[in-house]
PDB file as gemmi writes it, atoms N, CA and C in Angstrom:
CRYST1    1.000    1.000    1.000  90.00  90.00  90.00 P 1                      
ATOM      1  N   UNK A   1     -25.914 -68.091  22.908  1.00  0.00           N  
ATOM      2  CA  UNK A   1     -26.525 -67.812  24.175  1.00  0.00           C  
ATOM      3  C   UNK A   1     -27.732 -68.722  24.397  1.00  0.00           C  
ATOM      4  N   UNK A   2     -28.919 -68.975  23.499  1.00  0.00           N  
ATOM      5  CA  UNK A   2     -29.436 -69.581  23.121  1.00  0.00           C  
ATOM      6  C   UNK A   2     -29.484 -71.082  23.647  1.00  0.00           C  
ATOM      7  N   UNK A   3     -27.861 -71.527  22.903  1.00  0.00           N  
ATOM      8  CA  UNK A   3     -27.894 -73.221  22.849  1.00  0.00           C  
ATOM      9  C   UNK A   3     -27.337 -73.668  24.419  1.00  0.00           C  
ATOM     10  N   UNK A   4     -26.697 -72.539  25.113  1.00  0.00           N  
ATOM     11  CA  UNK A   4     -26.476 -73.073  26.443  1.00  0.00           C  
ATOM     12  C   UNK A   4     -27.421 -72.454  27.561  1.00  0.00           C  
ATOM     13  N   UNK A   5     -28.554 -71.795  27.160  1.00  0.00           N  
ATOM     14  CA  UNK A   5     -29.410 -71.509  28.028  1.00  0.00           C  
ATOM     15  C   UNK A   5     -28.939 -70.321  28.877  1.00  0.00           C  
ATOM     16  N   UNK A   6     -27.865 -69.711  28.587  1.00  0.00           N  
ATOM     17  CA  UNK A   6     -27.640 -68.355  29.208  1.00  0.00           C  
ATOM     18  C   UNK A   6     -28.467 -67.442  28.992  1.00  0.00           C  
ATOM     19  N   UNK A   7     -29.008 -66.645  29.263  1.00  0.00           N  
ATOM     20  CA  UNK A   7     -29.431 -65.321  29.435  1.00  0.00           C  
ATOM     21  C   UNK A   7     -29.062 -64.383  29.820  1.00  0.00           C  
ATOM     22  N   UNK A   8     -27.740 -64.615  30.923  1.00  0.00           N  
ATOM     23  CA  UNK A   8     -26.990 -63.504  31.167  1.00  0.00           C  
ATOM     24  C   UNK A   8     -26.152 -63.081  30.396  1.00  0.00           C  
ATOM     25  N   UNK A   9     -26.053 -60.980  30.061  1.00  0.00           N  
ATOM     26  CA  UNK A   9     -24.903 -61.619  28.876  1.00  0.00           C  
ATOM     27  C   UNK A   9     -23.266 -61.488  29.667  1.00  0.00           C  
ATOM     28  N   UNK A  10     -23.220 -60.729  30.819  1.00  0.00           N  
ATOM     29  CA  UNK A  10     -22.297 -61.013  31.347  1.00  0.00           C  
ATOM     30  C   UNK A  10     -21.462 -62.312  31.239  1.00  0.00           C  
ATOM     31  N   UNK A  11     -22.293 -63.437  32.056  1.00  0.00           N  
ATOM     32  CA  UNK A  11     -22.172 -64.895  31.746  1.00  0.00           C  
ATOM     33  C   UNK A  11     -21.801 -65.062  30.298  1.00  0.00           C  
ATOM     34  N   UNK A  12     -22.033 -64.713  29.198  1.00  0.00           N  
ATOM     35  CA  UNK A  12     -21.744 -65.448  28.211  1.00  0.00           C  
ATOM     36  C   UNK A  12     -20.816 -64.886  27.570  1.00  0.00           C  
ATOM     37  N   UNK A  13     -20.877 -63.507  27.960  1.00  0.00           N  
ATOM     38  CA  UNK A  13     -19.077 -62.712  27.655  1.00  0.00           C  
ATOM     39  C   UNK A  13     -17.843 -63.507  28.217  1.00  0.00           C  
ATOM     40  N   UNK A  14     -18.490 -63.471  29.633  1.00  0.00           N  
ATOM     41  CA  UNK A  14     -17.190 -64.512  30.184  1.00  0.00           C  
ATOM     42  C   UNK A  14     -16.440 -65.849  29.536  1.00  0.00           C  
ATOM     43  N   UNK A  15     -17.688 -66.537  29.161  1.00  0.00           N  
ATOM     44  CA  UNK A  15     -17.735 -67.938  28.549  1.00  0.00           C  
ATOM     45  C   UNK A  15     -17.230 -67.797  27.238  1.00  0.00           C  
ATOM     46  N   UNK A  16     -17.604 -66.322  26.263  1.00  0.00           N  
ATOM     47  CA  UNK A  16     -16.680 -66.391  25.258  1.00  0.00           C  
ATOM     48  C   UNK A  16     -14.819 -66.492  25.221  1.00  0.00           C  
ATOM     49  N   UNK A  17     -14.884 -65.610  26.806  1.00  0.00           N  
ATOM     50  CA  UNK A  17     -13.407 -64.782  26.539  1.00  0.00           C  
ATOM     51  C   UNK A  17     -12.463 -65.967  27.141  1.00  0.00           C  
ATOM     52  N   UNK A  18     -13.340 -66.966  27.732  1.00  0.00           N  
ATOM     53  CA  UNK A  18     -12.599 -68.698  28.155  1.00  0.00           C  
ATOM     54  C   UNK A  18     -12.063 -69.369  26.913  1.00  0.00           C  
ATOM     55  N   UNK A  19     -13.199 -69.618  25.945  1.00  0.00           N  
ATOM     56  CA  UNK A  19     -13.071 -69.942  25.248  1.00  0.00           C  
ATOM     57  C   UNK A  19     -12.023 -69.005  24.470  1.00  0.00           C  
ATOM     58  N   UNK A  20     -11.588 -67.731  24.116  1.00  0.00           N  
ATOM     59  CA  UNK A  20     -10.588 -67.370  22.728  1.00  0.00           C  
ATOM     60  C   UNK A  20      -9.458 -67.840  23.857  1.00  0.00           C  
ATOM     61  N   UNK A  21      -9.604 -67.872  25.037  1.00  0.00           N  
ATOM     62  CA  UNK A  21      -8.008 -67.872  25.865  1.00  0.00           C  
ATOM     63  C   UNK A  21      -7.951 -69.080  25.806  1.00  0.00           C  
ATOM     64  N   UNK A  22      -8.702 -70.416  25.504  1.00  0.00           N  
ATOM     65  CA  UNK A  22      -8.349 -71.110  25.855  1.00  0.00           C  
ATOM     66  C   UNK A  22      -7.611 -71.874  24.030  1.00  0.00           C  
ATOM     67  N   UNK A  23      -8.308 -70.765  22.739  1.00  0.00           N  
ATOM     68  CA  UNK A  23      -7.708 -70.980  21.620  1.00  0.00           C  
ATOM     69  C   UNK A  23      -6.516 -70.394  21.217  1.00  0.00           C  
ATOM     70  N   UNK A  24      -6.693 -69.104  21.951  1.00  0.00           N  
ATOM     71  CA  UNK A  24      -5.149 -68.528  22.201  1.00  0.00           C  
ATOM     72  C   UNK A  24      -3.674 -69.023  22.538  1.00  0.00           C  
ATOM     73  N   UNK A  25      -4.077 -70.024  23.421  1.00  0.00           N  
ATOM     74  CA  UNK A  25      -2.981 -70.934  24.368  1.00  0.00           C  
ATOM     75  C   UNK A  25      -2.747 -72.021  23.308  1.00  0.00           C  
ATOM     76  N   UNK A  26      -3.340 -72.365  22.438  1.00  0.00           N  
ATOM     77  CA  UNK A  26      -3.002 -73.518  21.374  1.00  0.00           C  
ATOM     78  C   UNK A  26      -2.747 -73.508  19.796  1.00  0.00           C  
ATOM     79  N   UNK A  27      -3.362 -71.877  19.571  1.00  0.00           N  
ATOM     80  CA  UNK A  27      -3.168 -71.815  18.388  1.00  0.00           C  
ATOM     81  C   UNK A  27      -1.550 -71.066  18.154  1.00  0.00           C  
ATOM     82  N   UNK A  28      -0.780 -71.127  17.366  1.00  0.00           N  
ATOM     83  CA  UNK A  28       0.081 -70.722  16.671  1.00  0.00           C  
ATOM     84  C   UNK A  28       0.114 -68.881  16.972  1.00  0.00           C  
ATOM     85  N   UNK A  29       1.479 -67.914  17.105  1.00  0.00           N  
ATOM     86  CA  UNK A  29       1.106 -66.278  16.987  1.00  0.00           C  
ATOM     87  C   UNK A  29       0.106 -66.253  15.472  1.00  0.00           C  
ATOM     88  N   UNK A  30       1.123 -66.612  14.727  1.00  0.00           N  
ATOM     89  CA  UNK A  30       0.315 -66.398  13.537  1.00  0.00           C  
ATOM     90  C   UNK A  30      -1.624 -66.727  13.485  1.00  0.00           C  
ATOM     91  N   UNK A  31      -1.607 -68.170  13.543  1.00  0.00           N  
ATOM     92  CA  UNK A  31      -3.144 -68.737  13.867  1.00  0.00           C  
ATOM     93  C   UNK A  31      -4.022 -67.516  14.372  1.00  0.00           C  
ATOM     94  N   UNK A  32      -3.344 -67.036  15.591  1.00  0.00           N  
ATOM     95  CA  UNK A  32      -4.324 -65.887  16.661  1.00  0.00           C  
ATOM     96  C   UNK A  32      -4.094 -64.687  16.195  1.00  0.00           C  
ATOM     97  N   UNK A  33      -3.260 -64.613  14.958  1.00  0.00           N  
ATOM     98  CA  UNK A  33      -3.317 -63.372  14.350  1.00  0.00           C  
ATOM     99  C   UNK A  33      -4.891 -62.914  13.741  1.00  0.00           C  
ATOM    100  N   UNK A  34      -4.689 -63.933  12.764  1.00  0.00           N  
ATOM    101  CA  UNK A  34      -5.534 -63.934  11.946  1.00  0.00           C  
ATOM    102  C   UNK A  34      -7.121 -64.235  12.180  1.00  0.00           C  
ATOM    103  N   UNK A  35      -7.221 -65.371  13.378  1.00  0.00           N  
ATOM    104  CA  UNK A  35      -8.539 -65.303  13.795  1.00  0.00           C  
ATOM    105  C   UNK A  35      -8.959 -63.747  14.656  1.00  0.00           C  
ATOM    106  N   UNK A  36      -8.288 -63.202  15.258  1.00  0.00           N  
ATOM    107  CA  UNK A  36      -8.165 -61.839  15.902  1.00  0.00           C  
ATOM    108  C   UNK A  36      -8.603 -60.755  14.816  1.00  0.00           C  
ATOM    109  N   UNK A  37      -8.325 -60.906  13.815  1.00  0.00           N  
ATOM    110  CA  UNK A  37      -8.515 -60.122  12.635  1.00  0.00           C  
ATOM    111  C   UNK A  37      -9.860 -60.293  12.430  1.00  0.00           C  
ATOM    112  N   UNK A  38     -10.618 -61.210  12.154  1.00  0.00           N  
ATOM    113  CA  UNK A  38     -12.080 -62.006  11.874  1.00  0.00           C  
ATOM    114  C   UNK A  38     -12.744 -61.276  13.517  1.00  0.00           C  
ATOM    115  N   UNK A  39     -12.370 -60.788  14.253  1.00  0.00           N  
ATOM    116  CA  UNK A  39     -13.497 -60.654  15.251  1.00  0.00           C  
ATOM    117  C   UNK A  39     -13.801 -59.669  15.385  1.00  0.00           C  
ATOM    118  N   UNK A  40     -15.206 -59.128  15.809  1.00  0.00           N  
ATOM    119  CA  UNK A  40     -15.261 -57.704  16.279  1.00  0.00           C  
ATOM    120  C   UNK A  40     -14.685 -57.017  17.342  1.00  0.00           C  
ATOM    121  N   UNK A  41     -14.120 -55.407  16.945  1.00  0.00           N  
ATOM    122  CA  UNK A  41     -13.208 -54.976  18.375  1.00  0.00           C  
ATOM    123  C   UNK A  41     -14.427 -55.098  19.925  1.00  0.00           C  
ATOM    124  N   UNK A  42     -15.105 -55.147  19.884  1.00  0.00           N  
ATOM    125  CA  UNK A  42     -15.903 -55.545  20.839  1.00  0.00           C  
ATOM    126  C   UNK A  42     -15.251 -56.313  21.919  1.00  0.00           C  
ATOM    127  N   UNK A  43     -15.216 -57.481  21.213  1.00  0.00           N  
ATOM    128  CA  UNK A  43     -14.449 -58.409  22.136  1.00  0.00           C  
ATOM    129  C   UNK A  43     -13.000 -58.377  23.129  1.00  0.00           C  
ATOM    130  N   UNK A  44     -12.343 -57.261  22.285  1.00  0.00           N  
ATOM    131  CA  UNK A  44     -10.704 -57.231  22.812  1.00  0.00           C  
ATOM    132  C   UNK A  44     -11.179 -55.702  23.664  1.00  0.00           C  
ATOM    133  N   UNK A  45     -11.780 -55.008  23.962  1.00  0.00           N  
ATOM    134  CA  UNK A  45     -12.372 -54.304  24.795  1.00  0.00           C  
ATOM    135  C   UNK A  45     -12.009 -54.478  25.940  1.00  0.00           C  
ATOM    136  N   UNK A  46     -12.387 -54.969  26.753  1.00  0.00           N  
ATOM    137  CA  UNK A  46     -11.937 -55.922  28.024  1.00  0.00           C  
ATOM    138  C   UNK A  46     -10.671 -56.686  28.174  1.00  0.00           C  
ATOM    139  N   UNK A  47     -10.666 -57.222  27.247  1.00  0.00           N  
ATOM    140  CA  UNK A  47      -9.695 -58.584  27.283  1.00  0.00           C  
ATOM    141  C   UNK A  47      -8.442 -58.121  27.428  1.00  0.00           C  
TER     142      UNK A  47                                                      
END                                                                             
C-alpha cells in the first residue's frame, strides 16, 4: 500500500484482486491451487 501510495484500502483490495486474476489466467489449475492455499481466506471473501 505503501510503495504505490494508496491509502485507500478499497483501492488496494481492488488492485490486489487484478492482480491474483490476472495470475489466475496464466498460471496452471494446479499452480492456482497451491498459491490459493498460501493466502489468507480474506481474500477469496469477495472474489
Amino acid at each position: 500500500m505503501r510503495e504505490l501510495q494508496w491509502e485507500d484500502p478499497q483501492k488496494t483490495y481492488h488492485g490486489t484482486c487484478a492482480m491474483l486474476h490476472a495470475l489466475r489466467d496464466r498460471l496452471t489449475l494446479h499452480k492456482t491451487a497451491d498459491l490459493a492455499s498460501q493466502l489468507p481466506m480474506l481474500l477469496f471473501s469477495k472474489v
